[in-house]
VEXLO-189093 format. One record per residue (C-alpha): residue number from 1; residue in one letter; x, y, z. Coordinates in nm, 2 decimals, always signed. Example, Ala and Ser with C-alpha at 12.3 -4.5 7.8 and 13.67 -1.06 7.14 Angstrom:
2
node k->1 | r->A | c1->+1.23 | c2->-0.45 | c3->+0.78
node k->2 | r->S | c1->+1.37 | c2->-0.11 | c3->+0.71
# end
This chain:
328
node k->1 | r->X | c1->+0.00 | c2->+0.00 | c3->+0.00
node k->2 | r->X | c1->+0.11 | c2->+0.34 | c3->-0.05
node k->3 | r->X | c1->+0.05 | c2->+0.55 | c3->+0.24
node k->4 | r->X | c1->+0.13 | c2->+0.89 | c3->+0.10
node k->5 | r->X | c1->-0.16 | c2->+0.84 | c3->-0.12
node k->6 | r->X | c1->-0.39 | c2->+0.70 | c3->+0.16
node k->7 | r->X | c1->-0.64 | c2->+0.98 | c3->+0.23
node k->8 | r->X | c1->-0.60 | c2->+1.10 | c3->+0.61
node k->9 | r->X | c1->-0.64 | c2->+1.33 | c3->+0.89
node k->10 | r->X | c1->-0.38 | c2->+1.52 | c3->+1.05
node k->11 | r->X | c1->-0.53 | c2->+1.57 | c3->+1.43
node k->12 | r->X | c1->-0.23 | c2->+1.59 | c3->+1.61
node k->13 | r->X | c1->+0.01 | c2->+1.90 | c3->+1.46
node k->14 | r->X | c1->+0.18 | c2->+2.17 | c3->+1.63
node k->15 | r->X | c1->+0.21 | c2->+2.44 | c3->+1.38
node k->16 | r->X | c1->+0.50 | c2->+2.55 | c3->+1.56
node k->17 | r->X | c1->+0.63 | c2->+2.22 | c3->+1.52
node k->18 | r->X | c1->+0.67 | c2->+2.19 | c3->+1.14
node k->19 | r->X | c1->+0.96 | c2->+2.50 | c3->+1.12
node k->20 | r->X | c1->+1.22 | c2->+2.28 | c3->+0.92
node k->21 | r->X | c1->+1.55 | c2->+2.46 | c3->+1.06
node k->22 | r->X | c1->+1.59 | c2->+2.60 | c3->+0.67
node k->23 | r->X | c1->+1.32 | c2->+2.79 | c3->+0.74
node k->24 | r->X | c1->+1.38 | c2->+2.88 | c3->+1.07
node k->25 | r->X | c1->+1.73 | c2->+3.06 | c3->+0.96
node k->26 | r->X | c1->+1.54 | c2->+3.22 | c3->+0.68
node k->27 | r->X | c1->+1.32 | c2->+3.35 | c3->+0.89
node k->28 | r->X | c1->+1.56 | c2->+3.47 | c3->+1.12
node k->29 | r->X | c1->+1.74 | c2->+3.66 | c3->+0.85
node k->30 | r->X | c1->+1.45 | c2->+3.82 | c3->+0.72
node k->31 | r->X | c1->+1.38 | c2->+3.94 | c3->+1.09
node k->32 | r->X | c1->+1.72 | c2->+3.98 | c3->+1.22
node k->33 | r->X | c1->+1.70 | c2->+3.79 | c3->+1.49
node k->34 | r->X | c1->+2.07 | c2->+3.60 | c3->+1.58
node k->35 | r->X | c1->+2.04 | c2->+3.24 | c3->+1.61
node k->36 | r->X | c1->+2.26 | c2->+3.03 | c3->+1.85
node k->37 | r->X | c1->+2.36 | c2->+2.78 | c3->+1.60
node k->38 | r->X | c1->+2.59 | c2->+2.84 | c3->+1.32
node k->39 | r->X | c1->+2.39 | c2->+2.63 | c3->+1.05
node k->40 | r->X | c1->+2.09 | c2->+2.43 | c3->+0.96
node k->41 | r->X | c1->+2.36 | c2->+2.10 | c3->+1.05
node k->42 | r->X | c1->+2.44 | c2->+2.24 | c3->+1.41
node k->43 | r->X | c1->+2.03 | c2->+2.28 | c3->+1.42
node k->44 | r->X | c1->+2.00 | c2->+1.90 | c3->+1.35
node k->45 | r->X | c1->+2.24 | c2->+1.77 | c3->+1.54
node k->46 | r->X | c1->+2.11 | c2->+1.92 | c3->+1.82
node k->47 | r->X | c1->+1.78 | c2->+1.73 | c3->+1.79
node k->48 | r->X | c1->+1.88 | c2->+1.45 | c3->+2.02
node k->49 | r->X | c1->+1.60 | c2->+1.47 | c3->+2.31
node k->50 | r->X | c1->+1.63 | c2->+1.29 | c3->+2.64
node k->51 | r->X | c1->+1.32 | c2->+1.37 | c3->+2.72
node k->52 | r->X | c1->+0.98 | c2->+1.66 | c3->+2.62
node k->53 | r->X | c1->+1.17 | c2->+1.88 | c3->+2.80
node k->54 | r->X | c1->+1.52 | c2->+1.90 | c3->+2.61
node k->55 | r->X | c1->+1.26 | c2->+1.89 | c3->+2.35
node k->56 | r->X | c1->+1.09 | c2->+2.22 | c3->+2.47
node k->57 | r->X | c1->+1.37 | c2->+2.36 | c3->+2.52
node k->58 | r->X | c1->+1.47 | c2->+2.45 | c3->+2.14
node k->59 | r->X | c1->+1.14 | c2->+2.40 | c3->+2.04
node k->60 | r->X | c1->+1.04 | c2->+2.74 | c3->+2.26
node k->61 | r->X | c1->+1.37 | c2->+2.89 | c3->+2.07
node k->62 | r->X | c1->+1.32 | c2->+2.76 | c3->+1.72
node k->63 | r->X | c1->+0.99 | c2->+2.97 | c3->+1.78
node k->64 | r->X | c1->+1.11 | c2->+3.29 | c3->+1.89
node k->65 | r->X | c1->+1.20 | c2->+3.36 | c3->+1.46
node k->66 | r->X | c1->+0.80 | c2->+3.40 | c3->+1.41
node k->67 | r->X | c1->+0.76 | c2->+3.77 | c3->+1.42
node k->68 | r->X | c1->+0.48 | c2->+3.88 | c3->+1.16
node k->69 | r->X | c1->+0.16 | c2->+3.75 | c3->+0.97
node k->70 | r->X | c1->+0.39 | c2->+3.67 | c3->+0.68
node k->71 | r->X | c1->+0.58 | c2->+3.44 | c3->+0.89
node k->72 | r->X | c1->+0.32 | c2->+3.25 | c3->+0.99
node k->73 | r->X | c1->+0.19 | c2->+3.24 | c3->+0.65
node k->74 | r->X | c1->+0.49 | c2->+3.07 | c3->+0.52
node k->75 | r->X | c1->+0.50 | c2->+2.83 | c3->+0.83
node k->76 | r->X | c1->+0.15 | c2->+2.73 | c3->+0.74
node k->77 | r->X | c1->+0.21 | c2->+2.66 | c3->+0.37
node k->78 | r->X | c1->+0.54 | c2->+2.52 | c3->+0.41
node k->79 | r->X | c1->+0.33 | c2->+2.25 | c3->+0.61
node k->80 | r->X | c1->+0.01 | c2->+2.22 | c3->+0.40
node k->81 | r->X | c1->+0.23 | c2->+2.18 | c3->+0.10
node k->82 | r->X | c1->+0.44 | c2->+1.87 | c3->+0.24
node k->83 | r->X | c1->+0.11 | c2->+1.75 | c3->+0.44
node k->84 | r->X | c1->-0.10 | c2->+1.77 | c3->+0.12
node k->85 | r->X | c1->+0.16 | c2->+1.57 | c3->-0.06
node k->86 | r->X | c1->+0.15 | c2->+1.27 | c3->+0.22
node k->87 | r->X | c1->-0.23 | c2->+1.23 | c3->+0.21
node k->88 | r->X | c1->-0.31 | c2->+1.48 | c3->+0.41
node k->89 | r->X | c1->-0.69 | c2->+1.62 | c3->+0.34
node k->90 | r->X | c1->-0.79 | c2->+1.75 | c3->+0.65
node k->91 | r->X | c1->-0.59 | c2->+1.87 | c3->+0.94
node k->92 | r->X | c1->-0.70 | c2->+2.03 | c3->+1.29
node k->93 | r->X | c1->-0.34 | c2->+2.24 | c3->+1.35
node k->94 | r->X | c1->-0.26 | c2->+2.34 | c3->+1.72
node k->95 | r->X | c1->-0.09 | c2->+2.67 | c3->+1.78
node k->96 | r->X | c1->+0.04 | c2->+2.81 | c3->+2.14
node k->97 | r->X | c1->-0.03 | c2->+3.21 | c3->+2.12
node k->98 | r->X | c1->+0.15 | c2->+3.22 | c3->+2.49
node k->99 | r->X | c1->+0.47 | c2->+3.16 | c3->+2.29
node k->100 | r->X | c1->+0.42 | c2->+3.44 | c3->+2.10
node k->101 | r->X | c1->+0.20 | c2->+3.69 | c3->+2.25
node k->102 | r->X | c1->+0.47 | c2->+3.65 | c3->+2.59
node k->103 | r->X | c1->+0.72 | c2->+3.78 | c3->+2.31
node k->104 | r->X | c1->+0.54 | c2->+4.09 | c3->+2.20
node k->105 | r->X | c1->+0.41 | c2->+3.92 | c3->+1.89
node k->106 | r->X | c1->+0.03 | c2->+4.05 | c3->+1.89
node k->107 | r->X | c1->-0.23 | c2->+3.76 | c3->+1.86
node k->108 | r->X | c1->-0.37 | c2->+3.87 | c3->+1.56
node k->109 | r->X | c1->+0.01 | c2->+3.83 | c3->+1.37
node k->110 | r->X | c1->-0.03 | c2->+3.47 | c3->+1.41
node k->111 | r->X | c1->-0.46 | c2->+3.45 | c3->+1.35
node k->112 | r->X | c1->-0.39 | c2->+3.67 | c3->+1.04
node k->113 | r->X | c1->-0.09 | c2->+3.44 | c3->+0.89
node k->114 | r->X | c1->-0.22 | c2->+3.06 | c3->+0.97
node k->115 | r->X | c1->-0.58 | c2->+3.18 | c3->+0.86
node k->116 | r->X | c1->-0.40 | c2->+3.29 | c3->+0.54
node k->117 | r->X | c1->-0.26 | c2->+2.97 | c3->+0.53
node k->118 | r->X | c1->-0.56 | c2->+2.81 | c3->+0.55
node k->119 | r->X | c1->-0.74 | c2->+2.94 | c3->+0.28
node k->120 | r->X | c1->-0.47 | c2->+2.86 | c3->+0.03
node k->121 | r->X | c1->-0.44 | c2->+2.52 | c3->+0.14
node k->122 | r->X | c1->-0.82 | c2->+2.49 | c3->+0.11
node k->123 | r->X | c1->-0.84 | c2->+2.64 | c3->-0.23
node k->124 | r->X | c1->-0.55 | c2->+2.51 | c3->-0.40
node k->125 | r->X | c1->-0.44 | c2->+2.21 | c3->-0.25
node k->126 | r->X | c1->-0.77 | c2->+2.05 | c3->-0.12
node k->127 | r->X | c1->-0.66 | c2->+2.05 | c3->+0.23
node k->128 | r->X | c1->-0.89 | c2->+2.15 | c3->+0.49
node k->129 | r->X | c1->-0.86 | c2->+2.26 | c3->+0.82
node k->130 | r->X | c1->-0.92 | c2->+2.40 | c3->+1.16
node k->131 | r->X | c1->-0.76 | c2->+2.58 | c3->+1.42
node k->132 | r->X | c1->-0.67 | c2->+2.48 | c3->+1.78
node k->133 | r->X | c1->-0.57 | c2->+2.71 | c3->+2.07
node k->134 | r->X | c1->-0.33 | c2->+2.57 | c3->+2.29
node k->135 | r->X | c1->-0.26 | c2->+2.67 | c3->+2.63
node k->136 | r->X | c1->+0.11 | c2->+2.60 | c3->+2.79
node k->137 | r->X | c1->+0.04 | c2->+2.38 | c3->+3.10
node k->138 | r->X | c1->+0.38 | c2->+2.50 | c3->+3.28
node k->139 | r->X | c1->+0.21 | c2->+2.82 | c3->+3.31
node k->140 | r->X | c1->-0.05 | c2->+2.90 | c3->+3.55
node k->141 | r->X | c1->-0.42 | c2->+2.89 | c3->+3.50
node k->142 | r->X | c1->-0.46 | c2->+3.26 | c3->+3.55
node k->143 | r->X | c1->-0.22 | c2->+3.30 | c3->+3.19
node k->144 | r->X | c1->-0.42 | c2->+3.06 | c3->+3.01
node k->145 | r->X | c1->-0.75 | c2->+3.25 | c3->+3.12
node k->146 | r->X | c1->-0.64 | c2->+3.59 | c3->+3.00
node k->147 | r->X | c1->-0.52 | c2->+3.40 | c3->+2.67
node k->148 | r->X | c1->-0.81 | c2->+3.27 | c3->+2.62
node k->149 | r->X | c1->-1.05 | c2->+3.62 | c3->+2.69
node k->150 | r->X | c1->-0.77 | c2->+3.80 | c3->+2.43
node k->151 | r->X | c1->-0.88 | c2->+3.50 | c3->+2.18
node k->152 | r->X | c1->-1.27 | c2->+3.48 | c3->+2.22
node k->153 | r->X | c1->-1.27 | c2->+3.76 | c3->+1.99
node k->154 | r->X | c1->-1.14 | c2->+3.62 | c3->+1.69
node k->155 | r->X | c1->-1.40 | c2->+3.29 | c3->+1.74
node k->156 | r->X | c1->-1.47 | c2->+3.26 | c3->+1.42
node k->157 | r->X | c1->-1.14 | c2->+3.16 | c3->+1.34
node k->158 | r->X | c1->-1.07 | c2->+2.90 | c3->+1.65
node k->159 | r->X | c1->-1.24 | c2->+2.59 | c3->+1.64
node k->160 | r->X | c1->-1.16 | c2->+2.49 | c3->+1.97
node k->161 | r->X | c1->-0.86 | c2->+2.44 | c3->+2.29
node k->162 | r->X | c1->-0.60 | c2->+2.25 | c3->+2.37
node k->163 | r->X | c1->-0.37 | c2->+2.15 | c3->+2.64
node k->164 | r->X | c1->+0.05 | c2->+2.08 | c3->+2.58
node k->165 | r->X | c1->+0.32 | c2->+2.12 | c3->+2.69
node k->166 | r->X | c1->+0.49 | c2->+1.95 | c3->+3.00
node k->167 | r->X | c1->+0.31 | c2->+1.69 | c3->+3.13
node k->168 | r->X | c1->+0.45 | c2->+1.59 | c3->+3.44
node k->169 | r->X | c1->+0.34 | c2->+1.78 | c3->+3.73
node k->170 | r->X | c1->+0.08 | c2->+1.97 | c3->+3.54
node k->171 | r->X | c1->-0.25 | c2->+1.72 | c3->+3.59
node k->172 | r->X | c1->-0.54 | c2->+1.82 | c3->+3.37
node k->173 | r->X | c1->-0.75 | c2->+1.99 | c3->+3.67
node k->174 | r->X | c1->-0.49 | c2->+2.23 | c3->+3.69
node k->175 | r->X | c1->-0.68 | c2->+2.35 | c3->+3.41
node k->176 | r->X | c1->-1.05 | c2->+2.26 | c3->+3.51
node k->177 | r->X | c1->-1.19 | c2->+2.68 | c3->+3.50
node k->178 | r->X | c1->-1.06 | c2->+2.79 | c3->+3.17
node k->179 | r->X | c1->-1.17 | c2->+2.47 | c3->+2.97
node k->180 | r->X | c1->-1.52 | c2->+2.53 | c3->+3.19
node k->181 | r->X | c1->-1.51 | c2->+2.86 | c3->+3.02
node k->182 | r->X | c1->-1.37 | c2->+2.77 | c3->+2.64
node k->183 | r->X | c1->-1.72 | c2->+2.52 | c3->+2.63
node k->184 | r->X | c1->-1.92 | c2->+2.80 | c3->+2.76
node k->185 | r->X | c1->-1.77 | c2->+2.99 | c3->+2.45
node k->186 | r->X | c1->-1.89 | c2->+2.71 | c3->+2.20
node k->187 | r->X | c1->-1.53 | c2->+2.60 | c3->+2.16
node k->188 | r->X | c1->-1.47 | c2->+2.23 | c3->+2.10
node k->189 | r->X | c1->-1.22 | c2->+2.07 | c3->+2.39
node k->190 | r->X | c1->-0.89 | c2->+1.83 | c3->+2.34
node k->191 | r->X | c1->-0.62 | c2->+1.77 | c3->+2.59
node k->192 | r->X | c1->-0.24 | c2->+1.63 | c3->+2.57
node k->193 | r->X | c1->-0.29 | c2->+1.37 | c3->+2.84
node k->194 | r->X | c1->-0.14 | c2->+0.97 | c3->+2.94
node k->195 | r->X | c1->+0.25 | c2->+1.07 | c3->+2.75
node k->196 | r->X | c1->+0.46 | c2->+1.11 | c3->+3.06
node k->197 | r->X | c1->+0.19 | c2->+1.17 | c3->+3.24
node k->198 | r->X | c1->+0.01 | c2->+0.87 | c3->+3.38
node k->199 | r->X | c1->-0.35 | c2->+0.69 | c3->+3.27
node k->200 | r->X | c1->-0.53 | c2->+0.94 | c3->+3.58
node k->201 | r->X | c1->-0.38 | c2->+1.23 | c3->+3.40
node k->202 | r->X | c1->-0.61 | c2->+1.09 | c3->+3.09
node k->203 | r->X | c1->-0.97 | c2->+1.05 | c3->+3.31
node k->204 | r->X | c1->-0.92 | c2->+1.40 | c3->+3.51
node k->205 | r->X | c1->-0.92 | c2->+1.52 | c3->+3.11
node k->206 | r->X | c1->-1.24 | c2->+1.31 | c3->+3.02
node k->207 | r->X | c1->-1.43 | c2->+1.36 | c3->+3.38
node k->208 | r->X | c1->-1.25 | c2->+1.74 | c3->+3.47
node k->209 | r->X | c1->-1.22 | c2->+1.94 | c3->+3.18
node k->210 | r->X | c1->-1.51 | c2->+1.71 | c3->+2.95
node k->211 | r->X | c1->-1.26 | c2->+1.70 | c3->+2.67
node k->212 | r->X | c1->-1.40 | c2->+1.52 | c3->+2.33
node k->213 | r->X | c1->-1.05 | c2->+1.39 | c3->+2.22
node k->214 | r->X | c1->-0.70 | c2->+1.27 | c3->+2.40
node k->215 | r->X | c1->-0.38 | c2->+1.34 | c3->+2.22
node k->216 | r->X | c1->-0.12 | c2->+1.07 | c3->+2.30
node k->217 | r->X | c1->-0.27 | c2->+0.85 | c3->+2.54
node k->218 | r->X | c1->-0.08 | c2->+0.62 | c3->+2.53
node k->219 | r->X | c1->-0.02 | c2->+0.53 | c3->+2.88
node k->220 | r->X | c1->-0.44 | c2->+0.48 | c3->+2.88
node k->221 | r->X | c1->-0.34 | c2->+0.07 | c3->+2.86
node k->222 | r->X | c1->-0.20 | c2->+0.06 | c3->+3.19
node k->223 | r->X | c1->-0.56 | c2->+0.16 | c3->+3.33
node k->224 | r->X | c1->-0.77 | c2->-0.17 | c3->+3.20
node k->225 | r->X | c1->-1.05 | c2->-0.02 | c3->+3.36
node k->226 | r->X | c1->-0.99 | c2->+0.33 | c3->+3.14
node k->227 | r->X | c1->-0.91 | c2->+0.14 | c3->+2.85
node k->228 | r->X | c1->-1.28 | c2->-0.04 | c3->+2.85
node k->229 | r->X | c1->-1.40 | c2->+0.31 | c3->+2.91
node k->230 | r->X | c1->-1.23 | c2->+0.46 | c3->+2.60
node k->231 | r->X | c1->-1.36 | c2->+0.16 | c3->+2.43
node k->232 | r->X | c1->-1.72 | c2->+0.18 | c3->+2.50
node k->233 | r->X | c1->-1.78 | c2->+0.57 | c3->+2.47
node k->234 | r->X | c1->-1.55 | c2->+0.59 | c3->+2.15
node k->235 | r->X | c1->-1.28 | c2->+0.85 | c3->+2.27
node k->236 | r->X | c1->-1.02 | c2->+0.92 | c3->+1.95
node k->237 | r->X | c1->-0.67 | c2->+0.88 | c3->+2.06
node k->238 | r->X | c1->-0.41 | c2->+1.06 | c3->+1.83
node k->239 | r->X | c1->-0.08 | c2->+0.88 | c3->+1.90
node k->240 | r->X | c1->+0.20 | c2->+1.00 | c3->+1.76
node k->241 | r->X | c1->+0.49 | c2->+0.71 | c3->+1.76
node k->242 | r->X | c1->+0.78 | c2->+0.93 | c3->+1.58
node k->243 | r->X | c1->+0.76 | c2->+1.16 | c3->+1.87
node k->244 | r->X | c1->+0.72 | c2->+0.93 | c3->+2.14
node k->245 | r->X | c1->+1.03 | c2->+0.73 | c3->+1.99
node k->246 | r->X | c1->+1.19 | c2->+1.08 | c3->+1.96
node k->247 | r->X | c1->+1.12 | c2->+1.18 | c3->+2.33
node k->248 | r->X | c1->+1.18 | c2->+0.78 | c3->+2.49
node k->249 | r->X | c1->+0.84 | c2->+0.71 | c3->+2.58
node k->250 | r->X | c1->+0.95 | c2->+0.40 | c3->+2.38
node k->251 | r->X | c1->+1.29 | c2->+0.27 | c3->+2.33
node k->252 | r->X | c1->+1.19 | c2->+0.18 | c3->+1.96
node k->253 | r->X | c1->+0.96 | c2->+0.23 | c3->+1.73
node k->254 | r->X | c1->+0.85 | c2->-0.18 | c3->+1.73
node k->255 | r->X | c1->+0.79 | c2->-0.20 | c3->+2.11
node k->256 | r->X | c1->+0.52 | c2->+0.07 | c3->+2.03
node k->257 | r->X | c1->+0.17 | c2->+0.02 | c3->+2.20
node k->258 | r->X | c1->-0.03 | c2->+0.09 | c3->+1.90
node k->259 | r->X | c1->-0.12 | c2->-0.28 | c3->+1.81
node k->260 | r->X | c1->-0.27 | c2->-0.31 | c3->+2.16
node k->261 | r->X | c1->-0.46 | c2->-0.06 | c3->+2.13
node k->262 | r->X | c1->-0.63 | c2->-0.12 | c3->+1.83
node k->263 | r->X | c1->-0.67 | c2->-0.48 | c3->+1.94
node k->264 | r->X | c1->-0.86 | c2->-0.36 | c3->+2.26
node k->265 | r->X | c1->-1.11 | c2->-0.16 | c3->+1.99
node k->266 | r->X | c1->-0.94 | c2->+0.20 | c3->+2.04
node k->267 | r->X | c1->-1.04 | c2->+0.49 | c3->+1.80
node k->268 | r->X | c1->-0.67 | c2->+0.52 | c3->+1.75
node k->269 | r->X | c1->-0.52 | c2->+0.74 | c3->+1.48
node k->270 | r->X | c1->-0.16 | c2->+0.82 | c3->+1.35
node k->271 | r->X | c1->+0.01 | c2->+1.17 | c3->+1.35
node k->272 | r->X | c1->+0.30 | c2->+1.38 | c3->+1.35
node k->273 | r->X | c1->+0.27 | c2->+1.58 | c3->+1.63
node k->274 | r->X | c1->+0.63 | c2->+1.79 | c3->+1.57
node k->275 | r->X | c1->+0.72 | c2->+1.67 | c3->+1.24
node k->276 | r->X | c1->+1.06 | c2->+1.90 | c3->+1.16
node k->277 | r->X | c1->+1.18 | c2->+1.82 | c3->+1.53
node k->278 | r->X | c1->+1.06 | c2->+1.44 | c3->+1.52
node k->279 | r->X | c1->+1.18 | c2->+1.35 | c3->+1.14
node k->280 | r->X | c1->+0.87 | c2->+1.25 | c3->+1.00
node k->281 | r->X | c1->+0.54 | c2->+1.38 | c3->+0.89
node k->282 | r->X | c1->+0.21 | c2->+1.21 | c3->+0.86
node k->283 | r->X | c1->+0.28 | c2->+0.96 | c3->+0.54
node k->284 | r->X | c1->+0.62 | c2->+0.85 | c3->+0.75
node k->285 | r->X | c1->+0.44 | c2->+0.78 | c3->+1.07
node k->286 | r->X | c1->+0.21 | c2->+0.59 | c3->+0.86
node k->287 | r->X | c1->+0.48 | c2->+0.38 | c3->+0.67
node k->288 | r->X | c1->+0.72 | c2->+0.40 | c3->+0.96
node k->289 | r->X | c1->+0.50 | c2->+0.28 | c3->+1.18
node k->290 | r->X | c1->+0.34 | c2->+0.02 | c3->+0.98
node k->291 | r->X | c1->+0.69 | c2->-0.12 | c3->+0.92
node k->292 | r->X | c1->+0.78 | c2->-0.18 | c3->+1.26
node k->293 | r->X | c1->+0.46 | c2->-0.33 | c3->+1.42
node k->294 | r->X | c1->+0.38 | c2->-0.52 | c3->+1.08
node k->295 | r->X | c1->+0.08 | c2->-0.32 | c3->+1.05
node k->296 | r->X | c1->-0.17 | c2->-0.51 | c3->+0.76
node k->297 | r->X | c1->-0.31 | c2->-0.31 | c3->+0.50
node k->298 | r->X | c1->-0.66 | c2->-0.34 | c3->+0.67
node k->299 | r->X | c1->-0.50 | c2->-0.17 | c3->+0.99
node k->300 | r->X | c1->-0.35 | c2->+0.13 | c3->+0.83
node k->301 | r->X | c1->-0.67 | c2->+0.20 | c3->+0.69
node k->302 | r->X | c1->-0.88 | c2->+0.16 | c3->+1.00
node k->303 | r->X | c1->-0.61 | c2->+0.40 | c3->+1.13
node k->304 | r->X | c1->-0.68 | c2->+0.64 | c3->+0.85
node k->305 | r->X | c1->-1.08 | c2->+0.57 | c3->+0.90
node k->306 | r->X | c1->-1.02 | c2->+0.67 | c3->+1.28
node k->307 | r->X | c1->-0.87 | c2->+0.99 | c3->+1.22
node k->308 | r->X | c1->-1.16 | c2->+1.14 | c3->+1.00
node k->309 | r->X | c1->-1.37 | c2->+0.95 | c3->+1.30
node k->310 | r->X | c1->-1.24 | c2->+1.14 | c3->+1.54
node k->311 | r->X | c1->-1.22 | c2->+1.48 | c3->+1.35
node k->312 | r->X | c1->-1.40 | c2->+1.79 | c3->+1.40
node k->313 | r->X | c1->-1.55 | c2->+1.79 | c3->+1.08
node k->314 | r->X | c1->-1.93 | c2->+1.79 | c3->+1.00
node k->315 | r->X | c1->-2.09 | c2->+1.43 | c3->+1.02
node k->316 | r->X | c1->-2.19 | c2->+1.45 | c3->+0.60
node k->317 | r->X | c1->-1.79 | c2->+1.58 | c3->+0.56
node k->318 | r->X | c1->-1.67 | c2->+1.28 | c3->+0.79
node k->319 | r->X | c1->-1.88 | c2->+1.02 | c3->+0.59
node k->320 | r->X | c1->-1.74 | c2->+1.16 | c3->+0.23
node k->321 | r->X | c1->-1.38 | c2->+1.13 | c3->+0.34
node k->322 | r->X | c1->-1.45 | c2->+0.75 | c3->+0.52
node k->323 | r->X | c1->-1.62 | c2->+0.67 | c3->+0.18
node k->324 | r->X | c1->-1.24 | c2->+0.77 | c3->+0.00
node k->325 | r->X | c1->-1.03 | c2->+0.56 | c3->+0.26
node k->326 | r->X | c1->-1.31 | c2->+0.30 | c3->+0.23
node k->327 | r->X | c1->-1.25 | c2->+0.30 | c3->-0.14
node k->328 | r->X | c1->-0.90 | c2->+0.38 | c3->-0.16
# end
């Protein structure tokens, strides 16, 4: 099977996450912004994670080269471009606007670019999509609050909220007021939860914050109990394995989880998650991952069937794009 032809969701993206060092030093030229590696080699070579912090680390640096709407444009359609070429046909993109916005870069630079973005995509590669604000667990509630009044705004652009960054000692509840207000707002609710973190991190973010979705999840299989629940009620999980290879959730890609949990009936979908950081974008987790677990061609597409399962896109829109992987 080829899998960059396999039509597919992209559920789990951090925008912020596809800036290919090449375009993180263009960037930084056009913007004059001094970078603290010599080249785009010295960029690479530095992507050896222990763990999601080291990740974060340069991650939160890479970032700091996004200054204006432009910027963001070209971030956008650098990805849509290479997504569009995997398979990609619909993608829900997270962005963090406390990265930015705690820079000096107003809100409305990044809304103004990625919606840009979008609309190209839309119109001339066939790629859909919606927009995901994320809010930086490290930081306190009170921050993620005031991020997401300065947002409400602009609602006809954000589809719904988010939760990333480090997991550990950040438990979903942490959050429980400011998702309580995003669903007041209409927003539709996700939640990083069951990476590092463990399986109670993923119920506080089913039974606490009411989220629709888990990214990751993957620790959900130490929980049999949790894993019955997800089961039964249908809750997409968007695993990425590239990253959690990447960041040593898993020593290797073949002692992976995935298998088990499509075996105990998970909506389980594949992503990329950070694709420039974690060296592959949707189509490689796809063939990657396949690969290593001996995925059949059946499995990949139930993967791809999940991940327009578990989108945000209307019920009619859902059933069209099923129909293509069902055909495909």
């Amino acid at each position: 099977m080829d899998v960059r032809k396999l039509p597919k969701a992209e559920l789990h993206l951090h925008i912020e996450g596809t800036l290919e060092p090449e375009l993180m030093f263009e960037l930084a030229r056009r913007n004059k912004i001094a970078m603290p590696y010599a080249d785009v080699a010295e960029v690479r070579a530095a992507y050896a994670f222990k763990d999601l912090q080291s990740f974060l680390d340069i991650y939160y640096a890479g970032a700091a080269v996004l200054k204006t709407d432009l910027d963001f444009f070209d971030l956008g359609m650098a990805y849509f471009t290479r997504a569009a070429a995997g398979g990609v046909r619909h993608a829900e993109i997270f962005f963090d606007p406390q990265t930015h916005t705690r820079r000096g870069v107003p809100y409305r630079a990044a809304l103004e670019g990625l919606s840009a973005a979008m609309d190209k995509a839309r119109s001339e590669l066939g790629v859909s999509s919606l927009l995901i604000l994320c809010f930086l667990r490290h930081l306190e509630e009170a921050d993620a609050l005031g991020t997401l009044e300065e947002a409400l705004p602009f609602r006809d652009r954000i589809a719904g909220v988010g939760l990333d960054s480090s997991e550990q000692g950040h438990p979903p509840a942490k959050f429980a007021r400011v998702f309580a207000r995003a669903k007041d707002a209409g927003l539709r609710l996700t939640a990083h939860a069951g990476e590092e973190g463990p399986p109670s991190y993923v119920r506080e973010a089913l039974d606490v914050l009411k989220v629709e979705r888990i990214d990751h999840g993957v620790r959900s299989v130490e929980d049999p109990g949790l894993v019955k629940r997800l089961a039964a009620e249908n809750i997409p999980l968007t695993v990425c394995p590239l990253s959690n290879v990447k960041l040593r959730v898993f020593d290797k890609l073949s002692d992976h989880n995935l298998r088990t949990m499509l075996d105990a009936g998970l909506r389980v979908s594949l992503h990329s998650d950070d694709p420039a950081y974690f060296g592959g974008y949707a189509d490689d987790a796809y063939h990657e991952t396949g690969r290593a677990l001996s995925l059949t061609p059946a499995e990949l597409k139930t993967l791809a069937r999940n991940s327009f399962l578990g989108s945000w896109l209307p019920e009619k829109e859902k059933a069209r794009r099923v129909a293509e992987v069902d055909a495909f």
